[in-house]
C-alpha positions as CSV (number, residue, x, y, z in Angstrom):
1,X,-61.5,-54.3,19.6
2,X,-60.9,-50.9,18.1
3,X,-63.8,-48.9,20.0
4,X,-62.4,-45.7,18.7
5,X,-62.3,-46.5,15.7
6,X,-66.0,-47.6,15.5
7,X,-67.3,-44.6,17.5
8,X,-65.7,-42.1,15.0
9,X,-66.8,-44.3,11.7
10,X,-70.7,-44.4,13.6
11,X,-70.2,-40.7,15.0
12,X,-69.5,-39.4,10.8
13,X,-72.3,-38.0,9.0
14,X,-73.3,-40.0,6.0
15,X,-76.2,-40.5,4.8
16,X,-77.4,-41.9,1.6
17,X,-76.2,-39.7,-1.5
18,X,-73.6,-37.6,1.0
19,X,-71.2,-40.2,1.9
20,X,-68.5,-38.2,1.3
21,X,-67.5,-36.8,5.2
22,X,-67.1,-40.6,5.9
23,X,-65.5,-42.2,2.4
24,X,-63.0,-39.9,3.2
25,X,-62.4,-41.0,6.8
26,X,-62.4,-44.6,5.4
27,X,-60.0,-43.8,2.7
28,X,-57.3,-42.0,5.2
29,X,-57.8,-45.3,7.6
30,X,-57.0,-48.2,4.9
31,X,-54.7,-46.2,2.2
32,X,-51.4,-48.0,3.6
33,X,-52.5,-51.4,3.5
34,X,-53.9,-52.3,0.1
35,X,-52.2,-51.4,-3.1
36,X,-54.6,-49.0,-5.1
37,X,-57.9,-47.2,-3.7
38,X,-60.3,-45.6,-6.7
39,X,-63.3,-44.0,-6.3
40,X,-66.1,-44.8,-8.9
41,X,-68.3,-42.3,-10.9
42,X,-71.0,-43.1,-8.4
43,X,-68.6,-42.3,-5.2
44,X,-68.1,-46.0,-4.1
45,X,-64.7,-46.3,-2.4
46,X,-62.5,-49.5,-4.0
47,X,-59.4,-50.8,-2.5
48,X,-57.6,-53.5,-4.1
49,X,-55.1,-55.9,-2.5
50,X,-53.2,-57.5,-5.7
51,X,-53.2,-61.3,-6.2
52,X,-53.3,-64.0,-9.0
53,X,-56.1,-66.0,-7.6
54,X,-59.6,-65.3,-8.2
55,X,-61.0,-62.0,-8.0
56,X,-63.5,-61.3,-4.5
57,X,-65.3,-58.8,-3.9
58,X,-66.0,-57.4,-0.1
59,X,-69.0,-55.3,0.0
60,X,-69.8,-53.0,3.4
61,X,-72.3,-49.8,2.5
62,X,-70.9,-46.9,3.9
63,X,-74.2,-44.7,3.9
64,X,-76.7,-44.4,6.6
65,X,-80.6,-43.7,7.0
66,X,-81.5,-39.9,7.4
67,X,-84.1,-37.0,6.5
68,X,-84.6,-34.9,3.8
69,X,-85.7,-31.4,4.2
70,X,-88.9,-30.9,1.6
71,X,-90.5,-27.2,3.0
72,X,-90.1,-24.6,6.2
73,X,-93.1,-23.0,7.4
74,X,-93.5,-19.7,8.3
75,X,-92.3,-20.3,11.8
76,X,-89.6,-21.3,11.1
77,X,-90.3,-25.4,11.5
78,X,-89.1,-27.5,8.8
79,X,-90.8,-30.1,7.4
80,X,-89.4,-33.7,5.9
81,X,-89.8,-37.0,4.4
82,X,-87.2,-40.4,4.5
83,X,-83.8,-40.8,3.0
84,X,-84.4,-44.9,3.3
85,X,-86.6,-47.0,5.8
86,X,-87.1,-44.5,8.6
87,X,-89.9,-45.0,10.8
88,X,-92.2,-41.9,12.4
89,X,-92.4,-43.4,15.7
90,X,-88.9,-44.5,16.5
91,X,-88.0,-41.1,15.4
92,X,-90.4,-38.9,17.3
93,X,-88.7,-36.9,19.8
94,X,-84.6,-37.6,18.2
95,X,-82.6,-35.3,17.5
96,X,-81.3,-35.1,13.9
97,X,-78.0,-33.3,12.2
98,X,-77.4,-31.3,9.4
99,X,-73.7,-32.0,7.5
100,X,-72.9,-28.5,9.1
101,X,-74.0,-29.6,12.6
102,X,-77.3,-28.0,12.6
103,X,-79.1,-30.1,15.4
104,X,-83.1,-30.5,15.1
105,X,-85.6,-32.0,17.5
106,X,-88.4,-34.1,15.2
107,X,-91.6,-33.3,16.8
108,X,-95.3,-34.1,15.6
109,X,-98.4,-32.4,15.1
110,X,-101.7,-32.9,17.7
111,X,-102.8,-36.3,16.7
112,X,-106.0,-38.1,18.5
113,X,-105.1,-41.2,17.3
114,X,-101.3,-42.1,17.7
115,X,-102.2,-45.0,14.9
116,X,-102.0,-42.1,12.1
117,X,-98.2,-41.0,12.5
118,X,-96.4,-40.7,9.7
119,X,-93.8,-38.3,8.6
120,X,-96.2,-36.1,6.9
121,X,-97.8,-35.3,10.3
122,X,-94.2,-34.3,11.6
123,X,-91.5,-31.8,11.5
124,X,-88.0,-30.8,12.7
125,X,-87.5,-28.1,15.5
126,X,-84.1,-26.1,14.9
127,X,-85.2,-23.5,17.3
128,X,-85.8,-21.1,14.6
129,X,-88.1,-18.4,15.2
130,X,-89.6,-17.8,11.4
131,X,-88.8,-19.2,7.9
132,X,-86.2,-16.2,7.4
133,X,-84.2,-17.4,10.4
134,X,-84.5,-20.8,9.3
135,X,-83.5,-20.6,5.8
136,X,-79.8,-18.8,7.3
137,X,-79.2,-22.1,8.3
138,X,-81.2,-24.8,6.3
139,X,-82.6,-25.2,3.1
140,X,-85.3,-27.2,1.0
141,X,-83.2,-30.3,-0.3
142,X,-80.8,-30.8,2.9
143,X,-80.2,-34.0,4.3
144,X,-79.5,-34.7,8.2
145,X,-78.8,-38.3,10.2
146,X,-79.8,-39.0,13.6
147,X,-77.6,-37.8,16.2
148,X,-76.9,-40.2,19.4
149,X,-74.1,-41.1,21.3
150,X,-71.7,-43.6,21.1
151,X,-72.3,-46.2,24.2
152,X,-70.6,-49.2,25.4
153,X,-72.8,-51.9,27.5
154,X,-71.0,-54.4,29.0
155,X,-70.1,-56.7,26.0
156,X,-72.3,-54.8,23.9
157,X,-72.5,-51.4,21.9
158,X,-75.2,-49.1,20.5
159,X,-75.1,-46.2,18.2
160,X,-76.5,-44.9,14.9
161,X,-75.8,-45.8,12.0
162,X,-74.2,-49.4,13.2
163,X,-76.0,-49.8,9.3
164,X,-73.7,-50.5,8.2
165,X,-70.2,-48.7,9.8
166,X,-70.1,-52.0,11.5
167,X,-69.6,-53.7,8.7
168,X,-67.0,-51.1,6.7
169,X,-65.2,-51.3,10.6
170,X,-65.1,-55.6,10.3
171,X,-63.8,-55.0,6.9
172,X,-61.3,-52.1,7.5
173,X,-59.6,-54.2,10.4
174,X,-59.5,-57.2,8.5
175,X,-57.7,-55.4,5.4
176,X,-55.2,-54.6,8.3
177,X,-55.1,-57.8,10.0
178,X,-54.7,-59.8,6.6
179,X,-51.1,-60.5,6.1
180,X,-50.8,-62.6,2.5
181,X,-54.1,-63.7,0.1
182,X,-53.8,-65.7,-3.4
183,X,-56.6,-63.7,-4.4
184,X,-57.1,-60.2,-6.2
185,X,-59.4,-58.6,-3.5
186,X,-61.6,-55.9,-4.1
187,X,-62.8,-54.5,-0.6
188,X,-65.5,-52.0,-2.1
189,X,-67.7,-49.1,0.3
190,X,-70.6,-49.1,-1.2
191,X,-72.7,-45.8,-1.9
192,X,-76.6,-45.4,-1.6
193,X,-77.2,-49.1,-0.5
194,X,-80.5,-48.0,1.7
195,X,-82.2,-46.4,-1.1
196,X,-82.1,-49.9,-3.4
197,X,-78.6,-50.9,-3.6
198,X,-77.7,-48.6,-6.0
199,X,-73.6,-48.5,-5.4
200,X,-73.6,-52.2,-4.8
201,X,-74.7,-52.7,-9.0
202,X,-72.2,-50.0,-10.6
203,X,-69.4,-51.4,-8.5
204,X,-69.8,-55.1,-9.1
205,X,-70.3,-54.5,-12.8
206,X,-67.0,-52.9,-12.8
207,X,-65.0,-55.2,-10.7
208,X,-66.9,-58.3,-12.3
209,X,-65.8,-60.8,-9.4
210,X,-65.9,-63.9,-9.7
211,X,-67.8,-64.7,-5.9
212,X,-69.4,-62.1,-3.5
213,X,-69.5,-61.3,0.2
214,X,-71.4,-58.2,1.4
215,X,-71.1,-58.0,5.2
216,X,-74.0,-56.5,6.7
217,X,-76.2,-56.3,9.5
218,X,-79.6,-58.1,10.3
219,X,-82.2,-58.6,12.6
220,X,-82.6,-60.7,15.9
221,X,-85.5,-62.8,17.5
222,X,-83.8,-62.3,21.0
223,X,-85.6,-60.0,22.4
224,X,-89.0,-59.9,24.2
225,X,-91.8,-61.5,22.8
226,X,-89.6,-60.6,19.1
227,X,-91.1,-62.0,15.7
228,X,-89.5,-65.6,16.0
229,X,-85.9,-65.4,14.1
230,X,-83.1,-68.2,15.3
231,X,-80.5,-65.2,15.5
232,X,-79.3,-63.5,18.8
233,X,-76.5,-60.8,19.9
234,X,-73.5,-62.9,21.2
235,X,-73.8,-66.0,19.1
236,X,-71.2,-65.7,16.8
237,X,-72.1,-64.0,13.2
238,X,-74.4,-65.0,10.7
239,X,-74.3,-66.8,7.6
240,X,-77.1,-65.8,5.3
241,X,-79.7,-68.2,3.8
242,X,-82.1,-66.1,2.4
243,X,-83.3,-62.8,2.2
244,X,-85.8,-60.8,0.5
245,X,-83.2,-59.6,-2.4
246,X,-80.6,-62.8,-2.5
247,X,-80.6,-67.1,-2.0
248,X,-77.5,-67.4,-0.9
249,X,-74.9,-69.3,-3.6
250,X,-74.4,-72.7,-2.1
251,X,-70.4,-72.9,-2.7
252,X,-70.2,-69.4,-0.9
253,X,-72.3,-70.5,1.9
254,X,-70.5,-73.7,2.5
255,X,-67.3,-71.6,2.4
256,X,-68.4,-69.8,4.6
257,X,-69.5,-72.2,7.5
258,X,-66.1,-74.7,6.6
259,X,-64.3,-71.9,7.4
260,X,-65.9,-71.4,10.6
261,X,-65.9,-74.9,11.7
262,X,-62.2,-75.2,10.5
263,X,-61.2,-72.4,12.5
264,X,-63.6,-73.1,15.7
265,X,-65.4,-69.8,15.0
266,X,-69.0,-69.8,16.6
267,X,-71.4,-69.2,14.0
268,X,-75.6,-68.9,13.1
269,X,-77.5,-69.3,10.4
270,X,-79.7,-66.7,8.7
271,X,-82.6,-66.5,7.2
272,X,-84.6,-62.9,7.0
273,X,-88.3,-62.7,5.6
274,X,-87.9,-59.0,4.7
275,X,-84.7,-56.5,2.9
276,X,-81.9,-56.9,2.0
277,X,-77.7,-56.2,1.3
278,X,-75.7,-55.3,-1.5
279,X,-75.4,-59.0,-2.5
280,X,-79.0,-58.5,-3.6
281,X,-77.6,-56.7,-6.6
282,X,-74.1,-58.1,-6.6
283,X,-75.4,-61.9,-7.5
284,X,-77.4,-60.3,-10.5
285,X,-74.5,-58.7,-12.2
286,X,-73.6,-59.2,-15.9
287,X,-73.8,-62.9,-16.2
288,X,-74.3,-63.6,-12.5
289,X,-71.8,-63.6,-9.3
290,X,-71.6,-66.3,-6.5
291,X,-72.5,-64.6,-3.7
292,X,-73.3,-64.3,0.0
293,X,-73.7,-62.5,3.3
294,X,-71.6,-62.3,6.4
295,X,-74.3,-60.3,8.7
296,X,-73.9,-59.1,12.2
297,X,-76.5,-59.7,14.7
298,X,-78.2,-56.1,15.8
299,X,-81.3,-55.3,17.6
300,X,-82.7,-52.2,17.0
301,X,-82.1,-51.9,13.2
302,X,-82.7,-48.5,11.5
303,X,-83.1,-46.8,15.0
304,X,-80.7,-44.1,16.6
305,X,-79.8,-46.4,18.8
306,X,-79.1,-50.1,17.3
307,X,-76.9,-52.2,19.6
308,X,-73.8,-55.0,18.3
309,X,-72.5,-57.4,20.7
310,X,-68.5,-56.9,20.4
311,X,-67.9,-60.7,20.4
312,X,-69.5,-61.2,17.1
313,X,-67.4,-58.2,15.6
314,X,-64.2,-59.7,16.5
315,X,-65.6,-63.3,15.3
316,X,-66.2,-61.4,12.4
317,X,-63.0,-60.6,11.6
318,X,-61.5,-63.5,12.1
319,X,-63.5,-65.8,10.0
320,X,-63.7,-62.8,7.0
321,X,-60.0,-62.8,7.7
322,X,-60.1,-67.0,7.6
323,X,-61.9,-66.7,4.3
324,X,-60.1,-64.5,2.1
325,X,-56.5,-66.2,3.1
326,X,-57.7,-69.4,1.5
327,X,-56.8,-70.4,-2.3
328,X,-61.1,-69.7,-3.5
């Protein structure tokens, strides 16, 4: 497995709206193996590998969860709300960073009763000593990510923003590893997909496929006394059921596990009681799109530290890889 590869994809700042820093990382990394790369009116990041077969479209979001500056009192502290599902106590205490590598601390205000955190009660720490000094280096309307290290654990990984670089990384090496498809394949990096799977709607309704795949993360039930879920790190990926935004298209599901079986690739099945991917949009597109959802097991989701076993990423790639070499 390409750890370097994955560190720098997680390590790139991206959240949703500024995807640029990393579309560009992702466009350098896959522009000599597909035959054409565009880049859509609402930034989503297409590369097409030419075929006569049916047309598929891969979707993997390249933008991550982050803060948004909204004011900076006269102190200099800045305060913020949510750039998708961010939650005031995992982020208490993390460090954020700017897209010029500003680094803030998010601190709160004196609270008797921890029960009423939320972001409003909270603020961001750049070490700036009034709003003068502050505004030389941030302003109302920025936008910052987390900021955490890249680790490896045994046979497992965590990082920020493994939502969703794991899944443009599983689809990056399997446009490399895939040697010949009868299909037209449309791997697509979606834009703004934790603010309501904005990119994930303009894209399919250009590329109109004719069946679906976003790959995606999703939750576990492996971990102490965790809400019950039949999905755990190490297991193999996941094939989606349900979600809150998508019922999975029966042909693309049973694709999905005959290719696993066929190929001896371990494998679980899904089914999430809350969110959602970009198939949420995809399958509503025009006159409808058979779709599905390859997701990667991940504790910790929307956290600065979420965690991947690297097992399921390489099984990952093989049965995407499986999947798109067959005549759909």
């Amino acid at each position: 497995m390409n750890s370097e590869l994955l560190k720098k994809l997680t390590e790139e700042y991206g959240p949703s709206g500024n995807e640029e820093k990393i579309r560009q990382f992702i466009q350098n990394e896959i522009k000599d193996y597909v035959d054409e790369i565009k880049i859509d009116k609402m930034g989503n990041l297409m590369a097409i590998k030419k075929g006569n077969g049916k047309r598929v479209m891969l979707a993997s979001h390249m933008d991550e969860i982050g803060v948004i500056i909204t004011g900076i009192t006269d102190n200099g502290f800045l305060k913020f709300s949510n750039i998708g599902g961010v939650s005031p106590y995992i982020s208490l205490g993390q460090r954020i960073i700017f897209s010029d590598k500003t680094i803030g601390v998010i601190g709160m205000e004196h609270l008797d009763d921890m029960k009423k955190l939320k972001l409003e009660k909270m603020y961001i720490d750049i070490g700036a000593k009034s709003k003068e000094e502050a505004l030389k280096k941030v302003n109302i309307g920025d936008v910052a990510s987390f900021y955490s290290s890249f680790t490896t654990l045994g046979d497992f990984i965590t990082s920020k923003a493994l939502d969703d670089r794991i899944g443009c990384f599983i689809t990056i090496e399997t446009i490399k590893n895939l040697k010949d498809s009868p299909n037209e394949l449309y791997f697509v990096f979606t834009v703004q997909e934790e603010l309501g799977l904005r990119g994930a709607k303009t894209a399919a309704f250009s590329v109109d496929p004719d069946l679906a795949i976003a790959i995606d993360v999703t939750s576990t039930g492996d971990t102490p006394h965790a809400k019950h879920m039949a999905v755990k790190l190490g297991n193999g990926p996941a094939v989606k059921i349900k979600d809150k935004s998508l019922l999975s298209h029966p042909a693309v599901k049973k694709l999905m596990i005959d290719t696993a079986k066929e190929n001896q690739i371990p494998y679980q099945l899904e089914v999430l009681e809350f969110g959602g991917t970009d198939s949420g949009a995809i399958h509503l597109t025009r006159s409808g799109v058979p779709s599905g959802v390859l997701s990667i097991p991940c504790r910790y989701v929307h956290s600065p530290s979420e965690m991947i076993s690297k097992e399921d990423v390489e099984n990952s790639i093989t049965l995407l890889t499986k999947i798109l070499e067959k005549n759909i």
